[in-house]
N, C-alpha and C positions, 0 to 999 in steps of 0.2 A: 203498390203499382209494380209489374211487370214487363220487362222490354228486352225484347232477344238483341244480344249485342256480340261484339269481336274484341278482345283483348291483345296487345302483346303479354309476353308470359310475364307473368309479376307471382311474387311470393301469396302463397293463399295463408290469411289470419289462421290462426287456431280457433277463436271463434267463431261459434255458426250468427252470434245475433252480439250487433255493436251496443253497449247500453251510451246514449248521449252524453257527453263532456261538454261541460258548459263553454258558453262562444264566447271567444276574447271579445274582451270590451273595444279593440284596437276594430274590429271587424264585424258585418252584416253580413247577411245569407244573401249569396249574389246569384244568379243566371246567367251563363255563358253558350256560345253555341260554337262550334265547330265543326269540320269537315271528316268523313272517314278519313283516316290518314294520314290527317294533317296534323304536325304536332302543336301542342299550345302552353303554353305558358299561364299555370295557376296564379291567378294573384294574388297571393298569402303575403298580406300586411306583416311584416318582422315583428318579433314578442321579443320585447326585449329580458335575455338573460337564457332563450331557448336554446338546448343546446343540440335539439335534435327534431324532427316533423316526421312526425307517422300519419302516411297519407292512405286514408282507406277507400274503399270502392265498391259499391252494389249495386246490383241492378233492381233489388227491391228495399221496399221501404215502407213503412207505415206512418200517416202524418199524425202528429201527438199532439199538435198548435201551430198558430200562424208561425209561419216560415221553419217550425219546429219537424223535423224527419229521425224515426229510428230506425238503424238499419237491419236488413231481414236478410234470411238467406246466409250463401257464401258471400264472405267477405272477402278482398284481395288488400294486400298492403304491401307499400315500401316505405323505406325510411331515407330520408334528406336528411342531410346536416345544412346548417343555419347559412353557412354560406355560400352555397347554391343552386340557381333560381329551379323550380321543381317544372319538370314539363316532361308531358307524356301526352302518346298517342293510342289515339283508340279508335277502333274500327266496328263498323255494324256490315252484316254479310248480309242484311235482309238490302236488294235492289228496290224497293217499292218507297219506303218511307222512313223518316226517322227513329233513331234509338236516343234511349235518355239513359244518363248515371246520376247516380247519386254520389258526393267526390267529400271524404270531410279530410283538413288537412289538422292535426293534433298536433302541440306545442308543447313539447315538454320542457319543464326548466326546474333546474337544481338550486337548491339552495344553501347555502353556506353549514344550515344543522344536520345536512344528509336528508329533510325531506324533498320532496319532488311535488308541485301543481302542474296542471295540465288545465287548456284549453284549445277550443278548437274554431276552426273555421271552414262553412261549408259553403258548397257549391253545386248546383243541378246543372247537368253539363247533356245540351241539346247537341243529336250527331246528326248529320247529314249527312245520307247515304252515298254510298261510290258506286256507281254502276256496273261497273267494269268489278269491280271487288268484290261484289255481289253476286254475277254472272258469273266467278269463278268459284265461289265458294256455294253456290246453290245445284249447280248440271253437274252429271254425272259426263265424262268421255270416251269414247269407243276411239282412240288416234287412228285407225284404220276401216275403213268397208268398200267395199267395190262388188261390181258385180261384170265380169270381164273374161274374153276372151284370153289366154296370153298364148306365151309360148309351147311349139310342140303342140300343138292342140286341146291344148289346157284348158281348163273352165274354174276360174274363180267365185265364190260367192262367200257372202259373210251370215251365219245365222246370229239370232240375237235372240234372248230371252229373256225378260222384264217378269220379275214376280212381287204381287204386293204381300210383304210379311207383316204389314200391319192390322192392328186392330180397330184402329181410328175410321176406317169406314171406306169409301172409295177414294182411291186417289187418280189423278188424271196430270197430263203434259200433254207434252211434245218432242218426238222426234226429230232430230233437225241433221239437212246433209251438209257440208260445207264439202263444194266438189274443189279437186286435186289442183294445186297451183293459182286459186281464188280468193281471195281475201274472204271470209265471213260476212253474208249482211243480212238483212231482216226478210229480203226478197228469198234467200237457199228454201230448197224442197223439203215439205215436213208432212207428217201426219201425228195424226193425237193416237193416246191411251186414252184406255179406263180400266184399271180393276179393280174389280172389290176384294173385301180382306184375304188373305190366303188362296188368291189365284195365281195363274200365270198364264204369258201369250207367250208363242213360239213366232219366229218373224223366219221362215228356213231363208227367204231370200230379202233382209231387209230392203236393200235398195230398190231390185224389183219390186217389191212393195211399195215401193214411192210411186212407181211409171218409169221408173230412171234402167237403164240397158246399158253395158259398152262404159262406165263410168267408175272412177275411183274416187275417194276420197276420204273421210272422217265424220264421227258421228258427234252429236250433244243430244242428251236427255237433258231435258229441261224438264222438271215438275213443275207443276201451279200450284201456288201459295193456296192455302187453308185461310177459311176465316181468320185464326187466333195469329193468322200473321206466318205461322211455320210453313216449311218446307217438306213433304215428304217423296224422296224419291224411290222409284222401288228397285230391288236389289237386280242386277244388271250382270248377265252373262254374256259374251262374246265370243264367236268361233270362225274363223278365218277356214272354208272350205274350198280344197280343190281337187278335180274330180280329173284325171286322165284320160288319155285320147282311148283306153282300153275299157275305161268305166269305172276304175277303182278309184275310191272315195278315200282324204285323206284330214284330218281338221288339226287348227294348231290353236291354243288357245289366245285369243287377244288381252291386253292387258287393259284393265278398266281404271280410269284413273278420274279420282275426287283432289281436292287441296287438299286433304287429308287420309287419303288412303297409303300414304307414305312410297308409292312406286318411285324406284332409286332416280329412272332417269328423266321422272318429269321438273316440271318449274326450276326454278333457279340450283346451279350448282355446276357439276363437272360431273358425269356419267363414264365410263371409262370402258370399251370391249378392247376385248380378246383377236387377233381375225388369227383364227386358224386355219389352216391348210384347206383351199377348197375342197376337196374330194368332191367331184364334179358340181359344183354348186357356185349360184349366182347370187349375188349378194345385194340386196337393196336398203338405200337409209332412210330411215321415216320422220321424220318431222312433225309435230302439230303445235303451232304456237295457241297460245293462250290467248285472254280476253285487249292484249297491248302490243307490240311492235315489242320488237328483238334482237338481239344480235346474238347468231353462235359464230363462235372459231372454232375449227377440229383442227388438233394437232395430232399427226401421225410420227411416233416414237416407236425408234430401232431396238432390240430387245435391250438394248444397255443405256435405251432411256434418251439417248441424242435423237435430236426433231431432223425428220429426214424432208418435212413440208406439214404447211398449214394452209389450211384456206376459212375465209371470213367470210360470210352473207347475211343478212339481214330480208327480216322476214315479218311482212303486215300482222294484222291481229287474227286471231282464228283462221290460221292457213294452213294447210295439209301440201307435204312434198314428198315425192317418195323418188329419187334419183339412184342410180347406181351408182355404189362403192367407188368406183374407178373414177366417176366423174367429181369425187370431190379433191383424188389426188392423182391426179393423169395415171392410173395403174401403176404408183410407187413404191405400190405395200406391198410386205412379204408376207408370209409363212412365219408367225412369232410375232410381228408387228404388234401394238396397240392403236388405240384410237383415243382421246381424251377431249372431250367436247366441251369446251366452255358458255354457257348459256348467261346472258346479259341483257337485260332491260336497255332498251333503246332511248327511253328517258327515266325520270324521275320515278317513275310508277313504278318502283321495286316489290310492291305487294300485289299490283294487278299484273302485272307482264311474268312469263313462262314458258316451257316447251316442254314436250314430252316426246324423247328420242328414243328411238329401237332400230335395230336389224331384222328385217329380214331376209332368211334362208332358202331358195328354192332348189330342188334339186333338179337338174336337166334332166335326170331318166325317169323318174316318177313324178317326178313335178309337185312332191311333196314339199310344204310351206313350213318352215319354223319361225317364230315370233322370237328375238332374241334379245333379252334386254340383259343392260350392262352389269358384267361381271366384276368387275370392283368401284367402289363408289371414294376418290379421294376426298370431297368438302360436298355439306349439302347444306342449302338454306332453304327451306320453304315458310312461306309465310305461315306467321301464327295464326288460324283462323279457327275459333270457337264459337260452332253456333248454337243458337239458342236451343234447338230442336234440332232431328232429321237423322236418317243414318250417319253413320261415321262421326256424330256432334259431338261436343261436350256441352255438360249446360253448367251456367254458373250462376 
């Protein structure tokens, strides 16, 4: 059996294929079910004289006899010692339906002549998928699109380009808008794909391509799951275009952001700019929260590192903001200043909840756009998410 699943990082065996170790007499082959996310506590019966549990993990398996399983594939391991209780979380990124593990936990015990017996005790371990967990680990992000009028007689638009570099056949989604200062919901403006293997679509005006005019905000690619259960998105370009009151054309690239495409300053962490010196230029901050509620803090630090102010807000789930610089700290920066944004989960959902923060550049005399993401990164945490399939996956 087969099942695409999400791991925290754990030690991968050296083995590719576990050979079975017979099951303590103390213990039966049990069935448990659990939550993406949620942590659970194995219930490994004590062997008395063990002085260590090597707990292994697969996602496939071949059945040998009743309740008998040998494990296939990569194998993942850690090691417990006897005195405490063993408990891990695991995570499935597919939103549609459950994943399943195969979990054996092995008892080693020494004996007085220097040899060593081993048995073991297993468990099929049913996952219930997270939606919100899923939704983040599945859509690709565009944190910015508009299609708009601004300043100086400016003309905004965002192109976007989607190619399928697959071989697996047509792949198809959705598009999805989530407008500026809105929360995300099932109602936002969308159009579907299609392409077939090695195409591509040009979008020069995505949002006009909605029906949408005069509007800003953030984009999701969402792909549709395949039979076999995978996800295939296809590969995603983005170009933030602005066009002056004289006609000249300017584009900046946007940054496209997956749970795993590693960009500094999405999902959880502290992202860190630079503000240099204007040289005629307006500065705006971007915002896109993730599939959960938020909290950032920005602290604004004098070049010797003392906080000259901070401001806090909180931010629903899939929301796009893009406010001027000034308004997060009454125009207190200088020339050398920093910025240091702290990004927090609003509750418990430390694997669903995130933001993905940038600057943007404009220049008053050409009205050209820079996309600017952070220049030093102090601590990052993003969630471990290993899918089974799809660009950017890992499979195990």
């Amino acid at each position: 059996m087969k099942s695409p699943f999400a791991l925290v990082p754990l030690v991968l065996a050296a083995s590719l294929h576990a050979q079975p170790v017979p099951r303590c007499s103390v213990a039966e082959f049990k069935s448990l079910s659990t939550s993406s996310g949620q942590e659970i506590a194995l219930p490994v019966v004590p062997v008395t004289g063990a002085t260590r549990y090597r707990v292994q993990f697969a996602s496939r398996w071949s059945i040998i006899g009743p309740n008998d399983f040998l494990m296939r594939g990569t194998i993942v391991e850690q090691m417990f010692s006897p005195e405490h209780p063993i408990r891990e979380t695991f995570y499935t990124t597919q939103p549609g339906f459950p994943d399943e593990l195969y979990v054996v936990a092995v008892a080693e015990v020494q004996h007085d002549d220097g040899s060593r017996t081993f048995c073991s005790q297993d468990f099929l371990v049913d996952i219930q998928p997270d939606a919100n967990l899923g939704r983040n680990a599945t859509r690709v992000v565009v944190p910015v699109a508009g299609s708009v009028h601004g300043a100086f007689n400016s003309v905004f638009r965002t192109r976007v380009l989607l190619e399928n570099r697959w071989d697996v056949g047509t792949i198809t989604g959705r598009i999805v808008f989530h407008r500026r200062d809105t929360a995300g919901s099932s109602s936002d403006p969308s159009i579907t794909y299609s392409l077939d293997p090695h195409t591509l679509i040009v979008y020069d005006d995505i949002v006009a391509a909605m029906g949408l005019d005069g509007v800003i905000g953030s984009l999701d690619i969402v792909p549709d799951v395949f039979e076999s259960g995978a996800y295939a998105p296809p590969q995603v370009r983005a170009d933030l275009i602005s066009v002056g009151a004289g006609g000249g054309e300017f584009s900046a690239p946007i940054p496209i952001v997956t749970s795993t495409s590693g960009y500094s300053g999405a999902l959880l962490g502290s992202p860190q700019f630079l503000i240099e010196p204007p040289h005629n230029k307006r500065i705006s901050v971007g915002i896109r929260s993730l599939a959960d509620p938020v909290e950032i803090t920005a602290l604004l630090l004098a070049p010797d590192r003392t906080e000259r102010a901070r401001t806090t807000r909180q931010y629903a789930a899939d929301l796009y903001e893009q406010t001027t610089l000034s308004s997060w700290f009454r125009d207190l920066q200088q020339p050398g200043d920093s910025i240091l944004f702290f990004v927090r989960p609003s509750s418990n959902s430390i694997w669903t909840a995130g933001a993905i923060v940038f600057f943007a550049e404009t220049d008053n005399t050409t009205n050209d756009v820079t996309i600017v993401s952070p220049t030093e990164l102090q601590t990052l945490s993003q969630p471990a998410i290993v899918c089974a399939s799809g660009y950017g996956c890992s499979v195990l």
